[in-house]
ZAMARMAR-15473 format. One line per field, with one value per atom (N, C-alpha, C, O, CB): atom name; y, x, z. Coordinates in nm, 2 decimals. Atoms other than C-alpha are relative to their C-alpha. Last residue first. Glycine has a CB too. Example, Ala and Ser with C-alpha at 12.3 -4.5 7.8 and 13.67 -1.06 7.14 Angstrom:
atom <- N	CA	C	O	CB	N	CA	C	O	CB .
north <- -0.11	-0.11	0.11	0.22	0.05	-0.12	-0.45	0.12	0.12	0.00 .
east <- -0.09	1.37	-0.08	-0.03	0.04	0.09	1.23	0.09	0.19	-0.10 .
up <- 0.00	0.71	0.08	0.09	-0.14	0.00	0.78	0.00	0.07	0.12 .
# end
This chain:
atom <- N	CA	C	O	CB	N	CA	C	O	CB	N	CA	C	O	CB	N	CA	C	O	CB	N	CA	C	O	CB	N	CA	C	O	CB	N	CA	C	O	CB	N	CA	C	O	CB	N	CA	C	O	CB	N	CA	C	O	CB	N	CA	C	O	CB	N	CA	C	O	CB	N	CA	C	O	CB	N	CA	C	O	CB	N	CA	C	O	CB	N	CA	C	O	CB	N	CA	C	O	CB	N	CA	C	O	CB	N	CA	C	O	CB	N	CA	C	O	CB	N	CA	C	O	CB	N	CA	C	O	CB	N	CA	C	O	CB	N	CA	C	O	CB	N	CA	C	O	CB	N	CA	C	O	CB	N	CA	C	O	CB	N	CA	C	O	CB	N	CA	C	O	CB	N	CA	C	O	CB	N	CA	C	O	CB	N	CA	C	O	CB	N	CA	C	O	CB	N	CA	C	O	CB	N	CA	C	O	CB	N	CA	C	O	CB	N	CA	C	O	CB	N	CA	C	O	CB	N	CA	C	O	CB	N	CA	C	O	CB	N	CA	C	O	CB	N	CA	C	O	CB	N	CA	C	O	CB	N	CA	C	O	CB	N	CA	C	O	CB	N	CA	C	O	CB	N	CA	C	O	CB	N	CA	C	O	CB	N	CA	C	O	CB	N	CA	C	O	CB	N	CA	C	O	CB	N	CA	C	O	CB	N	CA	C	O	CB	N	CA	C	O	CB	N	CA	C	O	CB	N	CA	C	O	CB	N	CA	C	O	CB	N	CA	C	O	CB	N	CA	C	O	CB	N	CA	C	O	CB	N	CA	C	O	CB	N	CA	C	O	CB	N	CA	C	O	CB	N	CA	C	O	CB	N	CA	C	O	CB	N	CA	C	O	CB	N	CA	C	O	CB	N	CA	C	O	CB	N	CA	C	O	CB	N	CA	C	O	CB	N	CA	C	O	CB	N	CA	C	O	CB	N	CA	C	O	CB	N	CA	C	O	CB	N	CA	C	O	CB	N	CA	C	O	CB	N	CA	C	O	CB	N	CA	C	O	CB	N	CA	C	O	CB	N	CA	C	O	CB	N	CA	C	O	CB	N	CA	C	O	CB	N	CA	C	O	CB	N	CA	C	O	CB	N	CA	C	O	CB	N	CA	C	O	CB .
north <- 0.05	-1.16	-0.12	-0.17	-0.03	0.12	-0.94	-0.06	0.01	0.00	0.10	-0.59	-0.14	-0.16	0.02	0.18	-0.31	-0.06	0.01	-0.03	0.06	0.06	-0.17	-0.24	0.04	0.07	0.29	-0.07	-0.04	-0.06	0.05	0.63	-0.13	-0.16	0.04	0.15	0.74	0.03	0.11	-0.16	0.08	1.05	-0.10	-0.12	0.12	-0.03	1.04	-0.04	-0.13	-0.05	0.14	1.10	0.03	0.11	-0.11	0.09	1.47	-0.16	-0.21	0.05	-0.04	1.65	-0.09	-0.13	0.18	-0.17	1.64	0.04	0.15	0.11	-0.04	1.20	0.12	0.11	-0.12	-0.14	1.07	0.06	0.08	0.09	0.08	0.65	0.20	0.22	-0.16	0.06	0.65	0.04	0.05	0.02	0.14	0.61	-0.04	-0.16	0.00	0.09	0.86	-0.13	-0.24	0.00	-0.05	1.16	-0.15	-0.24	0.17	0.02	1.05	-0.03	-0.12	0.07	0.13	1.10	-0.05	-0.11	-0.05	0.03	1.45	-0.19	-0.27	0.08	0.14	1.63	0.00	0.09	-0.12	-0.07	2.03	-0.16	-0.17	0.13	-0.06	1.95	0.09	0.18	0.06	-0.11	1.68	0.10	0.08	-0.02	-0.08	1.35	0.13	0.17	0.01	-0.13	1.09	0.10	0.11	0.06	-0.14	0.77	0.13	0.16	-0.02	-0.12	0.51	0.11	0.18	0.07	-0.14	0.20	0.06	0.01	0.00	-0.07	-0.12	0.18	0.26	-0.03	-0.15	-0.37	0.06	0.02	0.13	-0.06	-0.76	0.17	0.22	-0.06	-0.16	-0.95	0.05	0.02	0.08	-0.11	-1.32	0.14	0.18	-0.02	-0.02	-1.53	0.05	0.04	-0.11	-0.09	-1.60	-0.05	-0.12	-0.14	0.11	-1.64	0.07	0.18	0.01	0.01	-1.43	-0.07	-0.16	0.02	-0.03	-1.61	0.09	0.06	-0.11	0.12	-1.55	0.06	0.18	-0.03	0.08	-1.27	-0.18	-0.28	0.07	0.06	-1.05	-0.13	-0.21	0.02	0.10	-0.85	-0.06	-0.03	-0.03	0.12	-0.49	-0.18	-0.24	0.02	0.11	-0.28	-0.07	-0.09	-0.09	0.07	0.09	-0.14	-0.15	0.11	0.08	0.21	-0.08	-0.15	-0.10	-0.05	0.43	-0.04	0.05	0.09	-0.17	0.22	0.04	-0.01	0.06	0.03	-0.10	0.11	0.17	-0.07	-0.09	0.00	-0.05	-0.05	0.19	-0.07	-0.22	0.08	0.10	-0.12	-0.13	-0.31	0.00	-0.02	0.21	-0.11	-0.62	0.04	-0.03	-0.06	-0.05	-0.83	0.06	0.07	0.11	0.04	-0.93	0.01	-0.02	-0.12	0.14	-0.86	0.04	0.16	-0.01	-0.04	-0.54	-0.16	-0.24	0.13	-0.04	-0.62	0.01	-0.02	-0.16	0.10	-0.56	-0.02	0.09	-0.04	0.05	-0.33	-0.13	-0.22	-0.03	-0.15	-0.03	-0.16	-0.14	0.16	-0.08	-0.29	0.07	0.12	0.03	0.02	-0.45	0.02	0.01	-0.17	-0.19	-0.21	-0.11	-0.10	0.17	-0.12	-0.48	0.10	0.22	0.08	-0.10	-0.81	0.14	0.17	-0.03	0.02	-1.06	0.08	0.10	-0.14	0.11	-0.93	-0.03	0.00	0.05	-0.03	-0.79	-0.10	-0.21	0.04	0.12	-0.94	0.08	0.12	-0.17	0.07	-0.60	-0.09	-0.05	0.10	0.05	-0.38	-0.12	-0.20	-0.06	0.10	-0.09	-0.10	-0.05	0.05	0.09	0.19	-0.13	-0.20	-0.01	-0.11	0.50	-0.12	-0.09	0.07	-0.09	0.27	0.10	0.16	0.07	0.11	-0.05	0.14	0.11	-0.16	-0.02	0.21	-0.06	0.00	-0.04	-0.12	0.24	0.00	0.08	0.13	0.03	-0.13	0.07	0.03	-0.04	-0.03	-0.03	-0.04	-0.03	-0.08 .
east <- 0.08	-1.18	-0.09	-0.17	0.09	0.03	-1.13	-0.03	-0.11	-0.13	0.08	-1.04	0.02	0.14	-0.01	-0.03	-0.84	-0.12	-0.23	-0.01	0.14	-0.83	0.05	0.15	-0.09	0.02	-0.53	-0.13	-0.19	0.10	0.05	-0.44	0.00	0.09	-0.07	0.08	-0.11	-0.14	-0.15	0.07	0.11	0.13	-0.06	-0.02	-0.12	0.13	0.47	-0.10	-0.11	-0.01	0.04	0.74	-0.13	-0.22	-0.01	0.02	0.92	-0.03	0.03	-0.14	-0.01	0.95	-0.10	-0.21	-0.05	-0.06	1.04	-0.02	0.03	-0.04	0.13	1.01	0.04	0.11	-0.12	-0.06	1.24	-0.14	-0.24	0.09	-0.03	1.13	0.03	0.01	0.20	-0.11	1.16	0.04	0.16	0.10	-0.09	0.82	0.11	0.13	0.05	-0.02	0.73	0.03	0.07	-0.11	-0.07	0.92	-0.06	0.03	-0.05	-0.10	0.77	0.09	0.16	0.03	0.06	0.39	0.17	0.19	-0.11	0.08	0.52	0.00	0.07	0.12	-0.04	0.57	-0.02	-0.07	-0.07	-0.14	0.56	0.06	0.18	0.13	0.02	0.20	0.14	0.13	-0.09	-0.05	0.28	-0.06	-0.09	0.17	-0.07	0.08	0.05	-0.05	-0.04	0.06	-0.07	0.14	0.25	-0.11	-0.09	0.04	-0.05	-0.07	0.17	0.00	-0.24	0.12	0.10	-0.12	-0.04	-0.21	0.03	0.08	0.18	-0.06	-0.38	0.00	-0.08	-0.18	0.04	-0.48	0.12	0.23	-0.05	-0.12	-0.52	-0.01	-0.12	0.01	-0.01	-0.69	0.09	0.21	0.02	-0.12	-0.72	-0.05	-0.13	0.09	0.00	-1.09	0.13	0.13	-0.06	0.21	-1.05	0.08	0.18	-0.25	0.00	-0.64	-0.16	-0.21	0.13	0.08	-0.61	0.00	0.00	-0.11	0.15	-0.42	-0.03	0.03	-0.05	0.04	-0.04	-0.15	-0.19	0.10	-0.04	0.02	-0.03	-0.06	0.13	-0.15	-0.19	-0.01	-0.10	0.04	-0.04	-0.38	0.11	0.23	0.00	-0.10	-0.48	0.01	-0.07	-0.02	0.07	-0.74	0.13	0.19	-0.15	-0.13	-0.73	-0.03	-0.12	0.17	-0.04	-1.05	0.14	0.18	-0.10	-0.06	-1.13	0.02	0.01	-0.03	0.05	-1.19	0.08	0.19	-0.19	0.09	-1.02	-0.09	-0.13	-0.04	0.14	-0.67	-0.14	-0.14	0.03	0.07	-0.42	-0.13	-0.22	-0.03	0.12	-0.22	0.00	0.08	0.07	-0.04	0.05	-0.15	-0.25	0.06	0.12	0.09	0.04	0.15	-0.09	-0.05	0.37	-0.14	-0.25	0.08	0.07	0.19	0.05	0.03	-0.21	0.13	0.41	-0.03	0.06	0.02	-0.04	0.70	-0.16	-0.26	0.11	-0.01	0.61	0.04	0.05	-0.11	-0.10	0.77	-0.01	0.08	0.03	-0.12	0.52	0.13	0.20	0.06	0.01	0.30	0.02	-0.07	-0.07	-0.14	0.48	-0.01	0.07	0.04	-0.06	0.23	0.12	0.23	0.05	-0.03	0.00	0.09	0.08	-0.15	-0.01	0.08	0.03	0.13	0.15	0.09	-0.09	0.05	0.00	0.01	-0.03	0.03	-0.10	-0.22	0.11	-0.05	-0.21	0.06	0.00	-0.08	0.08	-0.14	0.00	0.11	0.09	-0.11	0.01	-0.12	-0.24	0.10	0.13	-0.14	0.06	0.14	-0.13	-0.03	0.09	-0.12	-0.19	0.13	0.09	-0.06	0.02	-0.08	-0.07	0.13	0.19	-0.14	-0.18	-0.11	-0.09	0.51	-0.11	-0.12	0.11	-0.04	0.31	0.07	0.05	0.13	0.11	0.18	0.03	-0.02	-0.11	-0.02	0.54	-0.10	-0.08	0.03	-0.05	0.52	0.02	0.07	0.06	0.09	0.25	0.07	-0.01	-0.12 .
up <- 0.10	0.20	0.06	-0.02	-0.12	-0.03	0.52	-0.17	-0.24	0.13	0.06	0.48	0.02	0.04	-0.13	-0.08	0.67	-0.07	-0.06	0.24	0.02	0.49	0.02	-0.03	-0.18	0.07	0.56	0.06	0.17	-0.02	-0.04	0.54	0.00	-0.09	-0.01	0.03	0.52	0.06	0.16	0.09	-0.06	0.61	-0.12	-0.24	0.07	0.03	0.54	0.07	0.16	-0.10	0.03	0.79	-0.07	-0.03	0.14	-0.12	0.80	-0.05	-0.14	0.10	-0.18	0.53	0.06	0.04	0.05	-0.05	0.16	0.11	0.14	-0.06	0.01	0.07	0.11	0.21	0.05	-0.05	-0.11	0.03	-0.03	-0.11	-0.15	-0.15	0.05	0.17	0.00	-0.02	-0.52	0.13	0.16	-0.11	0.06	-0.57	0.04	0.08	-0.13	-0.07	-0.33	-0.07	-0.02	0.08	-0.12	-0.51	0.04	0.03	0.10	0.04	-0.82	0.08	0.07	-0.05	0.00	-0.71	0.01	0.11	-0.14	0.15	-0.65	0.01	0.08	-0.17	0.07	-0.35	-0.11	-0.18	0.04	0.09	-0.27	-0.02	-0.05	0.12	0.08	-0.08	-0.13	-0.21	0.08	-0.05	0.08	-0.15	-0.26	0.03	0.03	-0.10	0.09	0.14	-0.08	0.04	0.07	-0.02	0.04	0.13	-0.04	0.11	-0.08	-0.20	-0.06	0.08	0.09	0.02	0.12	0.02	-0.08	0.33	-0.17	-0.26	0.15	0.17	0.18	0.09	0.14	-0.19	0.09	0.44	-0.08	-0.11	0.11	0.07	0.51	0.00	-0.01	-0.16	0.05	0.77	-0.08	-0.06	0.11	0.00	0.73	0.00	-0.08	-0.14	-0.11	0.73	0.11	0.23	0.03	-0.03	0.37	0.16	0.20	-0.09	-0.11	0.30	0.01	0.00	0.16	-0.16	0.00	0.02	-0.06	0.05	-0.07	-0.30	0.11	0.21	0.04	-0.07	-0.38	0.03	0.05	0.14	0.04	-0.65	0.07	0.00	0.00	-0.05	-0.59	-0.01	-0.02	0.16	-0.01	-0.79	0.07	0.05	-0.07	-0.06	-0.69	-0.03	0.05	0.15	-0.08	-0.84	-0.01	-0.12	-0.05	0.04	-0.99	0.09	0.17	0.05	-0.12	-1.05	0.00	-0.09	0.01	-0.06	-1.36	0.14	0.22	-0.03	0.04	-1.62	0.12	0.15	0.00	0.04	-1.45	-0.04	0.06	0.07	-0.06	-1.39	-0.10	-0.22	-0.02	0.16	-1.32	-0.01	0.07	-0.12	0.03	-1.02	-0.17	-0.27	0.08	0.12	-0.98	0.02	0.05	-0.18	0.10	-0.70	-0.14	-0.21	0.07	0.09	-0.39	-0.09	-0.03	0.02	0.14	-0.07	-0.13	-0.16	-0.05	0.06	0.09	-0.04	-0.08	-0.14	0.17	0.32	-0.08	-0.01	-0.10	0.06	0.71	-0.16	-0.22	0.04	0.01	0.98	-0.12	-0.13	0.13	0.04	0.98	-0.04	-0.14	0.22	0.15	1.09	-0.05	-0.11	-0.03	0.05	1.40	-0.17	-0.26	0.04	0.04	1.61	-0.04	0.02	0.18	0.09	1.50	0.07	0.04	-0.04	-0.12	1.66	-0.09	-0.15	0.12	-0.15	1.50	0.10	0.21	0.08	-0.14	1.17	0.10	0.11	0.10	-0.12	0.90	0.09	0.13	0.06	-0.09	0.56	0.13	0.17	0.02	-0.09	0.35	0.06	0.05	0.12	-0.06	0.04	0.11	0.05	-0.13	-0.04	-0.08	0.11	0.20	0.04	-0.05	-0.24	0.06	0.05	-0.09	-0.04	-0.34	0.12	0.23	-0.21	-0.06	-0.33	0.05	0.16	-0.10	-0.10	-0.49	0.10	0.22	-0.08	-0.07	-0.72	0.11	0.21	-0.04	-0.10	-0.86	0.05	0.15	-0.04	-0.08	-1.02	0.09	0.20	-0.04	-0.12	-1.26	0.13	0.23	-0.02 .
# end
């Protein structure tokens, strides 16, 4: 489950977000609960911390594969992401 980390990566927000593009992922492991996939990580949440979880979306001549191993067929990927508080 170590390639989701490449599709789904889940990060602490800094205090200075436009340094978010520049941070390493939270350390974890994914599994899937029926059909939900769900993140453990490795060090606790901090309660009253921001964290989020950027999505890479696929191109349409990608493959999940492609963003694993980092190649990705035009331009910069896109992302959503979702900011949470535990």
């Amino acid at each position: 489950m170590a390639g989701w980390q490449a599709i789904l990566p889940v990060y602490r927000m800094p205090a200075d977000t436009d340094m978010k593009d520049y941070l390493k992922p939270q350390p974890g492991k994914y599994a899937f609960n029926k059909d939900v996939l769900v993140f453990f990580a490795d060090t606790p949440f901090q309660k009253h911390k921001q964290y989020f979880a950027r999505y890479y979306r696929l191109h349409d001549d990608s493959s999940v594969w492609d963003l694993i191993k980092g190649k990705w067929k035009r331009g910069t990927p896109q992302y959503v992401e979702c900011i949470f508080t535990p």
